[in-house]
C-alpha positions in Angstrom: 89.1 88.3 70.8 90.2 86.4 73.6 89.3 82.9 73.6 89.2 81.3 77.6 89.6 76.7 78.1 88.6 76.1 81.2 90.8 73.2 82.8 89.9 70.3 85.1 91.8 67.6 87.0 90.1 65.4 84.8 91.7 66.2 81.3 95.3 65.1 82.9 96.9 61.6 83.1 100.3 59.8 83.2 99.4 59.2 78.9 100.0 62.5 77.7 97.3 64.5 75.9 97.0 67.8 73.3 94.0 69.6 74.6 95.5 72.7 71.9 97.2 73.2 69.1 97.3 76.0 66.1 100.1 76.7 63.9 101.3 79.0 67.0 101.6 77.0 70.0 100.4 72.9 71.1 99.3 72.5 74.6 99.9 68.8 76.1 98.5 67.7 79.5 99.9 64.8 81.4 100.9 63.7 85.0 103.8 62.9 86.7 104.1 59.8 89.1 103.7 62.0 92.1 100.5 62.5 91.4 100.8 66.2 89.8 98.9 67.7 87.0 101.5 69.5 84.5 100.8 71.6 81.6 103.7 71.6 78.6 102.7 74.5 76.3 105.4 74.8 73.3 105.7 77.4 70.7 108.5 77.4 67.8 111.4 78.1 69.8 110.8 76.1 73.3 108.3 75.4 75.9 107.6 75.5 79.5 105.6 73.6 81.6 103.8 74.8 84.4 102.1 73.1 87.7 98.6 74.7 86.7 97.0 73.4 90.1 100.1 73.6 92.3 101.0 77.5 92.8 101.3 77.4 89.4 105.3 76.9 89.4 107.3 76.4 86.1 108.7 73.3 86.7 110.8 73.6 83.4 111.6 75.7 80.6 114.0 75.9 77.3 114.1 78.2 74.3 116.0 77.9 71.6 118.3 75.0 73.0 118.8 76.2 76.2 117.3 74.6 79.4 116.9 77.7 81.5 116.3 75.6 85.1 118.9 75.1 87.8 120.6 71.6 88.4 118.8 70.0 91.7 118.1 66.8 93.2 114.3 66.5 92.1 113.7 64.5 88.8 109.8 65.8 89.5 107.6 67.9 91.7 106.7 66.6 95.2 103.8 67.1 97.2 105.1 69.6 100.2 103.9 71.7 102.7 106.8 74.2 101.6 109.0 75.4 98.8 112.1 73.2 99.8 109.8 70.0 99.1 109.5 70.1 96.1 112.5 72.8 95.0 113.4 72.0 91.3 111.6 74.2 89.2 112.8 76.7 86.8 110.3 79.7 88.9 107.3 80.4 91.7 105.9 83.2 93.3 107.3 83.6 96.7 105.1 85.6 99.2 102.2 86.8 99.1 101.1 87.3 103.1 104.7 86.6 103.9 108.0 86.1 102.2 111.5 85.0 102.2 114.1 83.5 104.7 112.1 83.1 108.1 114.1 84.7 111.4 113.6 82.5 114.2 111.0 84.8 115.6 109.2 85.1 112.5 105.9 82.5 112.2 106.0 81.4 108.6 108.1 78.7 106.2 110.1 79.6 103.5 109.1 82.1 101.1 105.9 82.0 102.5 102.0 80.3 101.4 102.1 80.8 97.6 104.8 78.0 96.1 102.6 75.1 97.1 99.3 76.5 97.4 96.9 74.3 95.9 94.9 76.4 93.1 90.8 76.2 93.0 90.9 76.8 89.1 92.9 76.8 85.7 92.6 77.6 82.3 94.1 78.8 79.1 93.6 81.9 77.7 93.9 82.6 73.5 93.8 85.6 72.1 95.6 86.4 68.8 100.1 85.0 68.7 99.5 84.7 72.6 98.6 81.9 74.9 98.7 81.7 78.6 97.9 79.3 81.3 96.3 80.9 84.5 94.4 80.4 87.5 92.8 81.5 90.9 93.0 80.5 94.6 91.2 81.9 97.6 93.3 82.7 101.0 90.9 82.4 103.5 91.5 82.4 107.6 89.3 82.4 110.4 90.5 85.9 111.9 92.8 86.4 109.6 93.8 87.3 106.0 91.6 86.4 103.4 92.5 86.8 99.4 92.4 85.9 96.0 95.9 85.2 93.9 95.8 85.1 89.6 99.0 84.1 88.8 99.8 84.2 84.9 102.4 82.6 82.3 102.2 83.8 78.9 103.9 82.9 75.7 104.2 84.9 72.3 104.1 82.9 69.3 107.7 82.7 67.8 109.6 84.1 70.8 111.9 82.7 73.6 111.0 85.0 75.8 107.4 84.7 78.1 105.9 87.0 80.8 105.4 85.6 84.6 102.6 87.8 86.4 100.6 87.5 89.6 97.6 89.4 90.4 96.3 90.0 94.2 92.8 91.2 95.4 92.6 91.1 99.4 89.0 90.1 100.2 88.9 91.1 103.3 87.5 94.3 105.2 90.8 94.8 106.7 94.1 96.2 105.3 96.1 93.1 104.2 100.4 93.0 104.3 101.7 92.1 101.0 105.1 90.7 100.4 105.9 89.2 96.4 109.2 88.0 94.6 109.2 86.5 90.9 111.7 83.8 92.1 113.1 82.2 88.9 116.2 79.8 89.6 118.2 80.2 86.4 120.7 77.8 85.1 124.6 78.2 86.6 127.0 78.9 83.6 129.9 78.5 83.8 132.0 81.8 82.9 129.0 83.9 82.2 128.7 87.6 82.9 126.4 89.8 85.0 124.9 92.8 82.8 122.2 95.5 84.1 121.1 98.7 83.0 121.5 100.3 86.5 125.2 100.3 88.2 126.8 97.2 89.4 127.3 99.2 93.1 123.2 98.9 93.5 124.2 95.5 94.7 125.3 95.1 97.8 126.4 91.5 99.7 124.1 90.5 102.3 125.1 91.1 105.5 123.0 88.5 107.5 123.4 84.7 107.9 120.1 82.9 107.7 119.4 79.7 109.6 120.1 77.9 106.4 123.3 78.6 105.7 126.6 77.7 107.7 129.3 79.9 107.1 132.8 78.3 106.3 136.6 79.7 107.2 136.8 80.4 103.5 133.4 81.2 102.5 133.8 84.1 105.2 137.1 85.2 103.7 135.6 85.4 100.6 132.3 87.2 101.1 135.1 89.9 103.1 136.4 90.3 99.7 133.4 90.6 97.9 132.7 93.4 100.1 136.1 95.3 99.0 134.5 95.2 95.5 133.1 98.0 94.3 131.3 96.3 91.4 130.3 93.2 93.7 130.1 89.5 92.0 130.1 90.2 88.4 131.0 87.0 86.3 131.1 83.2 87.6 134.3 82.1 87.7 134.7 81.5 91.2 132.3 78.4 91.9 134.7 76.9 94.4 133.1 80.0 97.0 129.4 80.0 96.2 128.8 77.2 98.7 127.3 78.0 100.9 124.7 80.9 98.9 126.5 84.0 97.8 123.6 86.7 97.8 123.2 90.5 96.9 120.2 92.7 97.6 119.7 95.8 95.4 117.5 98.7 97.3 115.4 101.4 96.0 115.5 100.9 92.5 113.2 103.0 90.6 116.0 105.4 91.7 117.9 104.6 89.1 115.5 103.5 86.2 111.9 103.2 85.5 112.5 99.8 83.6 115.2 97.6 85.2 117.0 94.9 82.7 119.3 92.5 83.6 121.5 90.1 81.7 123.1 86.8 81.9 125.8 86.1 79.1 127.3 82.8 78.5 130.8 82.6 77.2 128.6 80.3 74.0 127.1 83.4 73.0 123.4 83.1 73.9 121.9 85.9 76.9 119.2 85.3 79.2 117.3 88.5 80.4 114.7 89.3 82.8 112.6 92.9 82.6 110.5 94.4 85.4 108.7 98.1 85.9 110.9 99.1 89.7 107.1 100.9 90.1 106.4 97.0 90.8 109.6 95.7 91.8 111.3 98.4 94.0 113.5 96.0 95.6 116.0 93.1 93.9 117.9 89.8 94.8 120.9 88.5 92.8 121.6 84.4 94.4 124.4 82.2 93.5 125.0 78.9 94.7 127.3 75.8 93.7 127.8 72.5 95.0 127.4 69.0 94.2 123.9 69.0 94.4 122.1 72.1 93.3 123.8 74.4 90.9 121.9 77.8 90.6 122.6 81.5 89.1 119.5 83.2 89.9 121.0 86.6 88.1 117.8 88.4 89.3 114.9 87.9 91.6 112.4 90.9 91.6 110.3 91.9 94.7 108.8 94.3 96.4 111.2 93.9 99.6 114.3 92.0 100.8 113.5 88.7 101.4 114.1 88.4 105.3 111.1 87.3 106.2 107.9 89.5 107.5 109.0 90.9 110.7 112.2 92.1 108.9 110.3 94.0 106.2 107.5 95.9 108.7 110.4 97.1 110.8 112.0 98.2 107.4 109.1 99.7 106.7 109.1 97.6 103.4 105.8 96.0 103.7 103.1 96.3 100.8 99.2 97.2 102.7 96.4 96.7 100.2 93.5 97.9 101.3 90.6 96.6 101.5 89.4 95.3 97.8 92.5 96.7 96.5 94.5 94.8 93.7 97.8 94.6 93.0 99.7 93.7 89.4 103.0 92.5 88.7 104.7 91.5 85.6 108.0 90.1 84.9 109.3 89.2 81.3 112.1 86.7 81.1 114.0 84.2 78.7 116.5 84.2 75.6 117.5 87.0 74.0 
């Protein structure tokens, strides 16, 4: 039997609070000095805490000893319009209407409405060695797209390792675009290893600049050797050329396998993983980047396109439709091995 706690604004405060706790799991409310409601949910072997009323990000996470976020400049979450206001959490859900790296014709920020979007409701949901923390928000325009977004973080008592999902109904009596990518900024390590159980050549170097990112003299002679190898960027032992971002897109993967599992693997022995169906995820994204500010190995971002922006995925032909009161589910499963 599932058992549903219904959150408000109310139960969170700068003094931290337990709203929750078995012999499984403790759930502790509190507030940072922005002003933003946080959620740390632990279980034996780590925690993470998630933004329950602010796209419901995970601003941090660590299993088993490991801290699993980038390095950034942000010691907490900042109110923002967009993603890059607030980017120092461990993962959010990038989309839905629209998604990725804007071209300059393209009308919408970065990695589109869902990062920031400020949720109508939260709760916790119980039922058996799992607890999540979830919510709902409506997307509503005037003439335009109207929807409603579940996103979903669930833990397993005892494990390191916790699913991310999102779940999209389009409201409307209209077809509806859908663009989605599980965006999780892992941790840069230092000499770690790129595993997958689909062939390193999947992965292939970018080939556009976005507005973003100013190419160097040796940034560009490096990326035109990263294009001379046949198994791409495999292992991080080059961090003096991942400024600026070193990116890969893999295409079309349920061509290769119905589950897709990659690996990161730290020369200290522990593995981070990440899981997805490719009938969800058909599409992939592997971002590095290095510098003295933000230090990120994001070994895999799953999506259902590239993340180019809209107008780059309709005239791929990449674009998700729901019709109308159609749903969509997706589910990623991530953490320490």
């Amino acid at each position: 039997m599932t058992a549903k706690i219904t959150l408000i604004r109310e139960q969170f405060s700068r003094q931290e609070q337990e709203i929750y706790s078995s012999s499984d799991f403790t759930v502790i409310s509190f507030k940072y000095a922005s002003g933003i409601e946080a959620l740390k949910i632990v279980n034996s072997r780590g925690y993470v805490t998630v933004l329950p009323y602010y796209g419901q990000m995970i601003w941090d996470a660590e299993f088993d000893g490991h801290n699993l976020k980038m390095e950034n400049m942000f010691s907490q979450p900042k109110r923002g319009e967009n993603i890059v206001d607030t980017y120092g959490c461990f993962a959010f859900h990038s989309g839905l209407r629209r998604n990725g790296c804007p071209s300059p014709e393209d009308d919408h920020v970065l990695h589109g409405e869902m990062p920031c979007a400020e949720m109508d409701h939260a709760w916790l949901l119980i039922d058996g060695e799992t607890l999540a923390v979830t919510g709902s928000v409506e997307y509503v325009k005037g003439f335009g797209d109207h929807y409603c977004a579940q996103p979903l973080v669930r833990l397993r008592a005892a494990s390191a390792q916790f699913d991310i999902e999102m779940n999209v109904t389009n409201l409307s009596s209209m077809p509806m675009p859908l663009q989605y990518m599980c965006h999780m900024n892992y941790t840069y390590i230092p000499g770690a290893t790129f595993r997958q159980n689909l062939p390193g050549s999947a992965l292939k170097l970018r080939e556009t600049v976005p507005a973003h990112v100013h190419p160097t003299p040796q940034w560009l002679h490096y990326t035109q050797q990263l294009r001379e190898r046949t198994q791409g960027l495999t292992d991080l032992n080059e961090s003096e050329f991942y400024d600026p971002e070193i990116v890969f897109f893999a295409d079309n993967l349920a061509q290769y396998v119905d589950n897709a599992e990659f690996f990161m693997l730290s020369p200290q022995g522990h593995r981070f993983v990440t899981r997805f169906s490719t009938a969800q995820f058909n599409y992939a994204t592997r971002w590095i980047l290095h510098n003295g500010d933000q230090k990120v190995a994001a070994f895999i971002l799953p999506a259902t396109c590239r993340p180019e922006g809209y107008l780059a995925a309709k005239e791929k032909g990449t674009l998700l439709m729901l019709s109308p009161g159609e749903s969509r589910h997706f589910s990623v499963t991530t953490g320490v091995v």
